[in-house]
Every structure is written in structure tokens, then in C-alpha cells.
C-alpha positions in Angstrom: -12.4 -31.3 -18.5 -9.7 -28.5 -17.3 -8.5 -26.2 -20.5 -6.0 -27.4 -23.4 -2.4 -25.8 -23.5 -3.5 -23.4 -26.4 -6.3 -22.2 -24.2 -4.5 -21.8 -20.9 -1.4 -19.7 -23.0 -4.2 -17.5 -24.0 -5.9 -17.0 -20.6 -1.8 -16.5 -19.7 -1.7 -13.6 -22.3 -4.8 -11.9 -20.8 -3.1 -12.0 -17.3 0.1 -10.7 -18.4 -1.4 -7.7 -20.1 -3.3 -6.9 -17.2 0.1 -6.6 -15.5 1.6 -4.7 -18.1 -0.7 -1.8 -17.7 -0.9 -1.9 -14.1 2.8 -1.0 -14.8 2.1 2.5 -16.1 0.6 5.6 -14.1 -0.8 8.1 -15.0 0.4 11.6 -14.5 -2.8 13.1 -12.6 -2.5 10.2 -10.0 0.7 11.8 -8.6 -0.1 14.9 -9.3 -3.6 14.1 -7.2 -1.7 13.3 -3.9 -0.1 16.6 -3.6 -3.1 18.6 -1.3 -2.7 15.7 0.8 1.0 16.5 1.9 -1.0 19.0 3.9 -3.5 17.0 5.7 -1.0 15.2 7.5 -0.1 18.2 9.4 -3.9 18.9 10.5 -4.6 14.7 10.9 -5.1 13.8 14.5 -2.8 11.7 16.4 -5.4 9.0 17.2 -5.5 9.0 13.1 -1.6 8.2 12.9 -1.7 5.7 15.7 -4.5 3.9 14.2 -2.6 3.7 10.8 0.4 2.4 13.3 -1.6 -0.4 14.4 -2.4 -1.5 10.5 1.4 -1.7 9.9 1.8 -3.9 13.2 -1.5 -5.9 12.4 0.2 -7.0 9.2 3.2 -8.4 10.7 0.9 -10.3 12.8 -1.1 -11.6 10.1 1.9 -12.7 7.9 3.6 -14.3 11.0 0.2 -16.2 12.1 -2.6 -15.3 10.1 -3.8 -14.0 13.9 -8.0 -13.1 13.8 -8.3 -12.2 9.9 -7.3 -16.2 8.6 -9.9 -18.0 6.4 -10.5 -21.9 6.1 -10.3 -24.2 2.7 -13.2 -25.8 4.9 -15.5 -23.1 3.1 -14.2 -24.2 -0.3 -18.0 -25.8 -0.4 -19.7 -22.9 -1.0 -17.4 -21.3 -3.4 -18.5 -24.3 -5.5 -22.1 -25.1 -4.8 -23.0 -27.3 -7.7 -19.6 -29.6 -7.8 -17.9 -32.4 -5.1 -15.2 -29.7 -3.9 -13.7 -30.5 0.0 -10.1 -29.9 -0.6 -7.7 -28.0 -3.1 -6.8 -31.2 -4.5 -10.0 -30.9 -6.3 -9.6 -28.2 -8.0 -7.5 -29.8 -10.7 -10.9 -30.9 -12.4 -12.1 -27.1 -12.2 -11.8 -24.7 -14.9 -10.1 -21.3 -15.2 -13.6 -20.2 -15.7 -15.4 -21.6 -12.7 -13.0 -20.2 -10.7 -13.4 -16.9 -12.5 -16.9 -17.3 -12.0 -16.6 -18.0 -8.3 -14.2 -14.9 -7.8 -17.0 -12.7 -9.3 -19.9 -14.0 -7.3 -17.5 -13.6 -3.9 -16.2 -10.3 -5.3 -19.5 -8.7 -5.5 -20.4 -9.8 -2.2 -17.1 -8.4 -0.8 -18.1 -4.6 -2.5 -22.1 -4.8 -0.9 -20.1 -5.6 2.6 -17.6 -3.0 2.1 -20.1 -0.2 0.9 -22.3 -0.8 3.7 -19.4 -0.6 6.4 -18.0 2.5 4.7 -21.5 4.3 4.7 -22.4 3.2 8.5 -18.8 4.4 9.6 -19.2 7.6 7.1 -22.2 8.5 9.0 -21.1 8.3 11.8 -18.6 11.2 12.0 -15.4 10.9 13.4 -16.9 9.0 16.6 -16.5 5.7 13.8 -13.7 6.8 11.5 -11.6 5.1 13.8 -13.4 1.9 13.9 -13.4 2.1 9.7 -9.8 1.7 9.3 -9.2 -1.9 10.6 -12.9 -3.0 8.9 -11.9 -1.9 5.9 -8.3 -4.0 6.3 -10.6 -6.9 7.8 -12.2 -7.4 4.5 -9.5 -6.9 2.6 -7.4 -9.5 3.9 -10.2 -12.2 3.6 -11.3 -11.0 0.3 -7.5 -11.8 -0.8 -7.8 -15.0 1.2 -10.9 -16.4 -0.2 -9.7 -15.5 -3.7 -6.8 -17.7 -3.2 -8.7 -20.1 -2.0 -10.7 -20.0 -4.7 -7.8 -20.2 -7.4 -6.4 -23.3 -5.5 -3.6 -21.8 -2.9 -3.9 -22.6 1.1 -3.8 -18.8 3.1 -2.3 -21.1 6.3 0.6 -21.0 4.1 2.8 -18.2 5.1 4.2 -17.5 1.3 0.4 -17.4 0.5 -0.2 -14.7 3.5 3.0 -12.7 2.3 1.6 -12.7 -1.0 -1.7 -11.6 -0.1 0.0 -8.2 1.9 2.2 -8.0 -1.4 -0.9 -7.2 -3.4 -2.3 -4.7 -0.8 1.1 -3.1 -0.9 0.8 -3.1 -4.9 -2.6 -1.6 -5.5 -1.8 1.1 -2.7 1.8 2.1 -4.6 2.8 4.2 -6.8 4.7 3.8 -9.7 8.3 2.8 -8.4 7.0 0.8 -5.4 4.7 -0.9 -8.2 7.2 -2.0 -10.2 9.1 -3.4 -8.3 6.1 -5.5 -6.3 5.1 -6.9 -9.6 8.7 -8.1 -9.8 9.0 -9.6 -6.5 4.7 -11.2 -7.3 6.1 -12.5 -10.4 9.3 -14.3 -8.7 6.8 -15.9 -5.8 7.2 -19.5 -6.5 11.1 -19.1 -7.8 14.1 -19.6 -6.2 15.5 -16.5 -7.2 12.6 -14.4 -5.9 15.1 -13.6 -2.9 18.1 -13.1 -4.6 16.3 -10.2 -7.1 14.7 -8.3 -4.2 15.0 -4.4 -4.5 15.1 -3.3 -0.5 15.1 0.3 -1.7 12.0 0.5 -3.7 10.0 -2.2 -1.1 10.4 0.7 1.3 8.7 3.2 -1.2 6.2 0.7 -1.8 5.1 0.8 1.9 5.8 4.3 2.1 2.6 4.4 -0.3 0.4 1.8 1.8 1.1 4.5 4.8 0.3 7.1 2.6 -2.9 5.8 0.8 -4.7 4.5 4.1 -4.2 8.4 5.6 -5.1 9.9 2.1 -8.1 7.8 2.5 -8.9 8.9 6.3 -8.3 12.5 5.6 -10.9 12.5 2.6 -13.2 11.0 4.8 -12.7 13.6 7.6 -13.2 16.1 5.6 -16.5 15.1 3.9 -18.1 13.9 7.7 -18.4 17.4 8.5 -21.2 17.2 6.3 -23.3 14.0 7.6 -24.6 12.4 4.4 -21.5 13.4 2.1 -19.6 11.2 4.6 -22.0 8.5 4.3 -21.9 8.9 0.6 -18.2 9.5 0.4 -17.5 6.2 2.8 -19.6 3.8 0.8 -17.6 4.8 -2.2 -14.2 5.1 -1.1 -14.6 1.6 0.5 -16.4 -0.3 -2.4 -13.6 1.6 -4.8 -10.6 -0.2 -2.3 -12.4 -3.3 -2.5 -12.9 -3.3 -5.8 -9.4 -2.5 -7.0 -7.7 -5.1 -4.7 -10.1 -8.0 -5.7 -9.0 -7.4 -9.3 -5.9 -7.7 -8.7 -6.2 -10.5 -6.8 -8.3 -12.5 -9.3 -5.5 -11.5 -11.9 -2.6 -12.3 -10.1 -4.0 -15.9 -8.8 -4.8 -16.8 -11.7 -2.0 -16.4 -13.7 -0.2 -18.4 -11.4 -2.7 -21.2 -11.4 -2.4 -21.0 -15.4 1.2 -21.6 -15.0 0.9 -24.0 -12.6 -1.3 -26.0 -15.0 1.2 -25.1 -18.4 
């Protein structure tokens, strides 16, 4: 039996705080980007071309889904123990099932992620290269499979808009934050275009640009010692993974509460 109105306005409550601090920064995350400003001056061109490609790869995977698109075929094994083929199905699954399911994929997803970042840490600047679109692989399906999970079809090209919406939104900063969670919020309105901000969307992916090379240069700096870049890799990665599957859960879920109020 799905959850009563009472219950799912609670559950709805527990999103929408969730959102509500995301909406706040705090003053030593800007102030940690600063020594960054001067790694882009020393990071190699291959480094800035690779983060190039990303930006290109994402407009690929919006337009088509291209080599990163899951299936609703492996709904299945997102729900072992009940009759689940299609997303029609889902109506007789709880919010917590699908919680649960989330968690067990969202573990899995951090174990993957910690072992690529370690083997590309490792591996010195030969692999840092290879790291950044890995790390993007996994992040896309883990977004995927979470919506997938919550009941919403990634061949959809809202769905796949969405999905780069929340990497854009745990990769901003404050203003390109608040004005994704806006634009996240209006997703399944008809006003979503008409209350676009164009000017803060740019800052927000101003910030994706910046985070992937803050994220490159820490690792370049740390592979001049071998096993700190193992060490460092592992972490950064499972901390990426991490952050974007809970936002993920959190946002797909509050839009299958709604969907069900």
C-alpha cells in the first residue's frame, strides 16, 4: 500500500528543507576557491581541452543521451524482491522502497567511483586525463538510475536536462545555486520557461567549469607524490559521487511526492 496524504506531505517537508539549506553557503567555501584562481595559469592545455570536451559531451548527452543512457529494462534489479518491468509499476511502490533502492545503488556508485579515482590517482598525470570523463560517466548514470528508480524515463529529454541541472547545482556556488533550484523546482510547470534567469544560468556553469579544474588541479598537485594521489583520487571522486547522488535522491523524490499528492 503506497503512503497516505498526511504521510507523503511529511516526506514533502523533509525534501523541501533539504532544499532550503542547500540554499545557504558557507563563507569558507568561497573563500576556499581563491588559491585556485592561480592554478589555472600553471594547468596544462591538454587539462582545459579535456574540461572542453565535458561541456560538449553534455550537449550531446542532453540532445541524445549519446554512450552514457541507461535502460528502465534494468528496473528488475533495482527491485529484486517485487514484479517491477515498467515505471507503471511503481505506483504500488513506496517512498521508502525507493529510498531504500537509491541507497543500495548509491553505495555501489561511491565503491566504483573510489576505485576509479584511486587507479587514475596512481597513476600520475599519464591517467588524469582519462579520470575526467570516468568520473562524468558515473555521474551521469548514477543520476539516471536514481530517476529511474523514483519512477522518471532518462530517454526523456526533460529527464536528461534535469539530470545536467543537478550536476550544474551541486558544482555552483551560491548565485548559480539559487537560481538552479528555481529553474529544478519549475521542471514540470509551464512557467518554468517564462521565470528563467539567463544571467545567473551562465554563473552556474561558470562554476561546473570551475569545480571540474579545481578538482584536476588538486589532483595534479598531490600525484607528485604517488600514494597521496591515489589517496587524494579515491576521495575526491567518492566525495563527487556522494554529493550529487544526494541530491539526486532528494530532488526525485520530492517530485514523485508531488506527483503522488
Amino acid at each position: 500500500m503506497v503512503e497516505t496524504t498526511n504521510e507523503l506531505l511529511i516526506e514533502l517537508e523533509k525534501c523541501e528543507k533539504w532544499e532550503q539549506e542547500q540554499s545557504d553557503l558557507w563563507f569558507w567555501d568561497k573563500i576556499g576557491r581563491l588559491p585556485f584562481r592561480l592554478l589555472d595559469k600553471v594547468t596544462p592545455a591538454f587539462i582545459h581541452n579535456k574540461i572542453g570536451i565535458i561541456l560538449d559531451e553534455l550537449g550531446q548527452y542532453i540532445q541524445s543521451g549519446g554512450r552514457y543512457l541507461s535502460s528502465v529494462s534494468s528496473l528488475s534489479s533495482y527491485y529484486p524482491h517485487k514484479n517491477v518491468q515498467s515505471l507503471d509499476d511503481l505506483n504500488t511502490i513506496t517512498i521508502a522502497e525507493m529510498d531504500h533502492a537509491v541507497s543500495k545503488l548509491t553505495n555501489n556508485r561511491r565503491r566504483m567511483a573510489t576505485i576509479q579515482g584511486a587507479s587514475t590517482g596512481f597513476g600520475g598525470i599519464l591517467t588524469l586525463s582519462i579520470d575526467i570523463p570516468l568520473l562524468l560517466g558515473i555521474q551521469l548514470k548514477t543520476l539516471q538510475d536514481i530517476a529511474i528508480c523514483y519512477g522518471f524515463d532518462p530517454n526523456d529529454k526533460k529527464e536528461r536536462m534535469y539530470i545536467v541541472k543537478i550536476l550544474q547545482f551541486v558544482s555552483s556556488d551560491i548565485v548559480g545555486k539559487q537560481a538552479i533550484l528555481q529553474q529544478l523546482s519549475l521542471i514540470d510547470s509551464l512557467e518554468a520557461e517564462k521565470n528563467r534567469e539567463i544571467i545567473s544560468e551562465l554563473q552556474g556553469w561558470r562554476e561546473v567549469v570551475f569545480t571540474y579544474r579545481d578538482q584536476v588541479g588538486w589532483k595534479k598537485l598531490f600525484q607528485m607524490i604517488p600514494i597521496a594521489g591515489l589517496v587524494f583520487g579515491a576521495f575526491v571522486n567518492r566525495s563527487m559521487v556522494s554529493d550529487l547522488s544526494e541530491a539526486g535522491m532528494m530532488l526525485y523524490r520530492k517530485r514523485r511526492i508531488k506527483e503522488r499528492l
